[in-house]
C-alpha positions in Angstrom: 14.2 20.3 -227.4 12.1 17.8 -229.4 14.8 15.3 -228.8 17.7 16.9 -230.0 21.2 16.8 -228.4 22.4 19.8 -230.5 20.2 22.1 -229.5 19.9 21.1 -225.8 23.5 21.8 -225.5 22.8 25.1 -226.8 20.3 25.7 -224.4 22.0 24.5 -221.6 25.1 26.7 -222.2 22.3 29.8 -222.8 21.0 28.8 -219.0 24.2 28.6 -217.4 25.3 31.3 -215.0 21.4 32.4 -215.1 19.3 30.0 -213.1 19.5 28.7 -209.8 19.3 25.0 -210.8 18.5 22.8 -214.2 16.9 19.6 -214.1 17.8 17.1 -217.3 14.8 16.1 -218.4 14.0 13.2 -221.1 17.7 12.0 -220.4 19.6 10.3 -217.5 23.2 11.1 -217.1 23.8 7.8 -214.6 22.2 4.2 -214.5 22.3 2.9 -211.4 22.2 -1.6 -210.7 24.0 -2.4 -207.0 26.4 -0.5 -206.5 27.3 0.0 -209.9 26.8 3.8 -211.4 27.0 3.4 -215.4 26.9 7.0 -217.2 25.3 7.2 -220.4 27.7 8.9 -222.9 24.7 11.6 -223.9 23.8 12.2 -220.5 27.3 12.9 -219.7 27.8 15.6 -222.3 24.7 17.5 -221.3 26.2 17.4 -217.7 29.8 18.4 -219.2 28.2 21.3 -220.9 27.1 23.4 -217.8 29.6 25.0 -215.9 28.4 27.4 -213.1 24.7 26.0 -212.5 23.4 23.0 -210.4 22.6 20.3 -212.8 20.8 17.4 -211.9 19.0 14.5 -214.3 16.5 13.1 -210.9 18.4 10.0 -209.7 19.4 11.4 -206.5 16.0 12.3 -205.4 14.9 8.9 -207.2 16.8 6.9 -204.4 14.6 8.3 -202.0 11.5 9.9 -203.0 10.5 6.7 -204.9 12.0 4.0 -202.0 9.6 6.1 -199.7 6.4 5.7 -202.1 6.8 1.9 -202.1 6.9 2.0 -198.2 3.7 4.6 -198.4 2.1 1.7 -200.4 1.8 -0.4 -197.3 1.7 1.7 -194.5 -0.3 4.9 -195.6 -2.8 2.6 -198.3 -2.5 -0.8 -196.6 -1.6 -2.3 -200.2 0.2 -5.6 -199.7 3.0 -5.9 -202.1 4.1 -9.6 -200.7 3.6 -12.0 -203.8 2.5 -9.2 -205.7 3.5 -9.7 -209.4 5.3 -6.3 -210.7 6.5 -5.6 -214.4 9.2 -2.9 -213.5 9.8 -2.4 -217.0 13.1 -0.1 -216.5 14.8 -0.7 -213.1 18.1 0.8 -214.5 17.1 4.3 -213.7 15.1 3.4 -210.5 16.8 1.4 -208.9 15.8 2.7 -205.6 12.0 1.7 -206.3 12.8 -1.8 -207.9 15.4 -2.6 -204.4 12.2 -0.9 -201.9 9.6 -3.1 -204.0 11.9 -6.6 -203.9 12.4 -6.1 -200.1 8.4 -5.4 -199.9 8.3 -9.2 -200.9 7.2 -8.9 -204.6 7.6 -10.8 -207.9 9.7 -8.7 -209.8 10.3 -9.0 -213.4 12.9 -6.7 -214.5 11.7 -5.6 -218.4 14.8 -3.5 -219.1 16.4 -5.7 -221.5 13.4 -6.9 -223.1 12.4 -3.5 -224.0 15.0 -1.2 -224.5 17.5 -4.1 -226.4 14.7 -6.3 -227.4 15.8 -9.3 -225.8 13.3 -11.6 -224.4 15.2 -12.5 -221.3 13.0 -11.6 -218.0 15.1 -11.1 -214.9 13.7 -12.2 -212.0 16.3 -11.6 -209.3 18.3 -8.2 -208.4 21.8 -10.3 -208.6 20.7 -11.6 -212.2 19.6 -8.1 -213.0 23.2 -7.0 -211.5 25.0 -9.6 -213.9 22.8 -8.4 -216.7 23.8 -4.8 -216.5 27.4 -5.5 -216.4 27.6 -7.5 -219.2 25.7 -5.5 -221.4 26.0 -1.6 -220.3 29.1 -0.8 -220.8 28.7 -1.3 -224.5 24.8 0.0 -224.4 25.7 3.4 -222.8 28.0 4.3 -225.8 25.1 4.4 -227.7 22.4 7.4 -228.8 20.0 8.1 -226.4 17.3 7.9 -228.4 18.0 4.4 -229.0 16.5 3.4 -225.7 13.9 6.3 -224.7 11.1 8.2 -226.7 12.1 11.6 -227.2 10.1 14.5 -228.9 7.6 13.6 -230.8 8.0 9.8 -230.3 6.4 10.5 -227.2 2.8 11.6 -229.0 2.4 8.7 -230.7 -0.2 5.8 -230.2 1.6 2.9 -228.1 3.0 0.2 -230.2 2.7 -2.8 -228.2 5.5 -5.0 -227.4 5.7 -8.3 -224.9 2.2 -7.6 -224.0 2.1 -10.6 -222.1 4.2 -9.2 -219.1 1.8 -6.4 -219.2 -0.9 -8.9 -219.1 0.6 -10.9 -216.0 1.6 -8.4 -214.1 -0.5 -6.9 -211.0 1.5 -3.4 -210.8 3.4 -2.1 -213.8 5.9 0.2 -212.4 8.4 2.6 -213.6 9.0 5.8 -216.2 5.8 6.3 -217.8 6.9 7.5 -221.6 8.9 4.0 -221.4 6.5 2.0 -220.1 3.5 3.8 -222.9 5.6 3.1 -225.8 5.1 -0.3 -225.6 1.7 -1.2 -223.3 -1.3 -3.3 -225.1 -4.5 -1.6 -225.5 -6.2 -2.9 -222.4 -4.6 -3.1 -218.8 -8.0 -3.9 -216.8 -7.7 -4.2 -213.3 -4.0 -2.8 -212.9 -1.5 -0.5 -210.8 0.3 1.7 -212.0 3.0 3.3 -210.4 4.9 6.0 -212.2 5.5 9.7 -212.3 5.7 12.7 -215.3 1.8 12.2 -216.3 -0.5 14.9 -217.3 -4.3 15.3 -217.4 -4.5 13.6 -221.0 -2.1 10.8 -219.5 -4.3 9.8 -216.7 -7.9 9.6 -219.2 -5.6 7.5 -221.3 -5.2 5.0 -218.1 -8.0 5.1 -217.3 -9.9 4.2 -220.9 -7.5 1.3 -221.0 -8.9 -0.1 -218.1 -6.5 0.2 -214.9 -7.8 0.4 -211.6 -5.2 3.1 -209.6 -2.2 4.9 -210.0 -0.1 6.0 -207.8 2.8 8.8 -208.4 6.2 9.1 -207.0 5.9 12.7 -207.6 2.9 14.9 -206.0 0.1 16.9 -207.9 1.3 20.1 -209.3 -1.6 21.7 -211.1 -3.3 18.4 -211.7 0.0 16.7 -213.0 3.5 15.0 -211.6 6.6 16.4 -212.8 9.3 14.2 -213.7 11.9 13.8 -210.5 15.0 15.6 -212.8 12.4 18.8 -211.7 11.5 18.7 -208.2 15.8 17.4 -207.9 16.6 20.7 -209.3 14.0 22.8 -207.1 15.3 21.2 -204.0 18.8 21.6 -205.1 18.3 25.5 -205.7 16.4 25.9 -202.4 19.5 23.5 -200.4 22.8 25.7 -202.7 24.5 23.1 -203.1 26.5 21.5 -205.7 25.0 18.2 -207.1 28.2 16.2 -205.6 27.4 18.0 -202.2 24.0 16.6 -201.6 23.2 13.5 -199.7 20.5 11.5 -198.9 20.1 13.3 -195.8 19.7 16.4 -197.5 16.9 15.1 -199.5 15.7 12.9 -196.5 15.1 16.3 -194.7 13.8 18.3 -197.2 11.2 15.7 -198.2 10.4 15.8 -194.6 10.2 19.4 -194.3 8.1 20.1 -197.7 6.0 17.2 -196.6 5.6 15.6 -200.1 3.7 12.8 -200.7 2.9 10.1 -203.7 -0.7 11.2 -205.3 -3.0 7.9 -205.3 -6.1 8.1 -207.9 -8.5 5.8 -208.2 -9.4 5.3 -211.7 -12.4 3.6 -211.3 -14.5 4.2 -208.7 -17.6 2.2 -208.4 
């Protein structure tokens, strides 16, 4: 929808009552930090707009899929992540990744705040990051969407680098990929990256600027990873349930069942 609210609305009330599920993609509806839910007021209008169909915006599947890929770093790839320095540079709406790699033992510097409300305050510590979104959130969510994320064509354009020295320190950089591109320097030599929603022309763009592997939350579908607001929505059509009827278990099991697994590349192979 190139970005546009007004005419994702329209589409949305088009698809309703004529698809088994819709995934909200580009958008979240909820922003998770402890046990804290915080809903974005755009999200929540897109949600609010479908009546009959199974909506979902990917942080259900989030809380698992992505927890199990960090565990999959260690015990399928034998990566380490103890004392491993991470830029998650938007923990808000994968909280289940940036909890699975903190428990893994790694340095963890939450870039939320210093990218999406340019404030040059790293977070170090879930309970800081906690505090952080409590005092700030409420307020933020109020906001356009677009005032956080690329949308439309935003997302085309050539990365305009911003903090690039927690790019430069980190060892992983982990999180959305459209946020994380809209701000990375030109070279990332010798990095991780772990991410999802990347295409063919994605991946070449890694891998001129120099980083080492990447690993997706999401598996290969026709030689890309589709955002987790899709495969949500496939697993809610093939579960019929109700978004507020799902639980972990149910994703837990149909993970298990489907098999799916994070794709690891390496980018540069000797």
């Amino acid at each position: 929808m190139d970005g546009s609210i007004d005419r994702a609305l329209a589409k949305l009330r088009a698809l309703d009552g004529t698809v088994d599920a819709i995934g909200l993609g580009g958008i979240d509806v909820y922003l998770y930090a402890g046990t804290q839910r915080y809903a974005l007021r755009d999200g929540l209008r897109l949600l609010d707009a479908v009546k009959i169909t199974p909506v979902v915006d990917g942080s259900g599947l989030k809380n698992t899929l992505e927890r199990e890929a960090v565990g999959y770093l260690a015990s399928e790839l034998g990566i380490t992540l103890a004392g491993k320095r991470v830029l998650m540079v938007s923990a808000l709406d994968r909280f289940g990744m940036a909890q699975a790699l903190v428990a893994a033992g790694a340095e963890v510097i939450f870039g939320d705040f210093i990218f999406a409300l340019d404030l040059d305050k790293p977070v170090h510590g879930l309970a800081e990051f906690e505090e952080m979104a409590r005092r700030y959130l409420p307020d933020a969510c109020k906001l356009p969407f677009q005032f956080f994320y690329p949308t439309g064509k935003k997302q085309d354009r050539p990365p305009q680098p911003k903090y690039p020295e927690y790019y430069d320190d980190a060892e992983i950089i982990a999180g959305d990929f459209h946020f994380m591109r809209q701000f990375m320097p030109d070279r990332l030599d010798g990095k991780m990256v772990l991410t999802n929603t990347l295409t063919g022309r994605d991946i070449e763009e890694l891998r001129a600027r120099g980083v080492t592997s990447l690993v997706t939350t999401t598996p290969d579908f026709g030689g890309r990873s589709f955002g987790t607001n899709v495969v949500e929505a496939a697993l809610i059509a093939l579960l019929g349930k109700a978004w507020s009827e799902v639980t972990e278990a149910d994703y837990a099991h149909m993970l298990g069942a489907l098999q799916l697994r994070p794709r690891v590349i390496d980018l540069q192979p000797a």
